[in-house]
C-alpha positions in Angstrom: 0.0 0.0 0.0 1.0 3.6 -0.5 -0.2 6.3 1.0 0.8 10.0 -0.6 -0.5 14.0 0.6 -0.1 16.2 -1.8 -0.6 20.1 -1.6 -0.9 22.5 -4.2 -1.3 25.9 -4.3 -2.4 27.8 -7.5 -1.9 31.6 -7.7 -4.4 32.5 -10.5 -7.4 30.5 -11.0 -9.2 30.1 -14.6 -13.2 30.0 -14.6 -15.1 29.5 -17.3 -18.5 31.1 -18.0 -21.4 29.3 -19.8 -24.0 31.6 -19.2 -23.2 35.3 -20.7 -23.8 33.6 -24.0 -24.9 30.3 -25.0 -22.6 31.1 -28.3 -19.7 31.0 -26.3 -17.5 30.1 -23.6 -16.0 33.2 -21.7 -13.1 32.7 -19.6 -12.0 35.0 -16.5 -8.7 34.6 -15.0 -9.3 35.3 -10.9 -6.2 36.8 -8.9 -7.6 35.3 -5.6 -5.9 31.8 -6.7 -6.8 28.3 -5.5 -5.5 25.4 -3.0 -5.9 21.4 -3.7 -5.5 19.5 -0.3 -5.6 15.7 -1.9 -4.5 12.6 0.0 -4.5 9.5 -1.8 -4.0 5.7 -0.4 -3.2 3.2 -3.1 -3.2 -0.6 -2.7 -0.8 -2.8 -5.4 -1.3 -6.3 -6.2 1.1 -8.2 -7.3 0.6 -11.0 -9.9 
């Protein structure tokens, strides 16, 4: 088994917007950033 944290911090943060025009997708880049908190537990089998 394997068991991995990860952290990430973003400093800009891409959105997309759907609804302004059905034509289009519309991005917006956001200054506020984002953080990903992920832990992960893998289990291996061997054959």
């Amino acid at each position: 088994m394997d068991l991995s944290a990860f952290y990430t911090h973003f400093s800009n943060r891409i959105t997309a917007d759907y609804d302004s025009d059905p034509r289009l997708i519309l991005y917006d880049n956001l200054r506020a950033g984002a953080e990903d908190p992920s832990i992960g537990l893998f289990r291996f089998s061997a054959h």
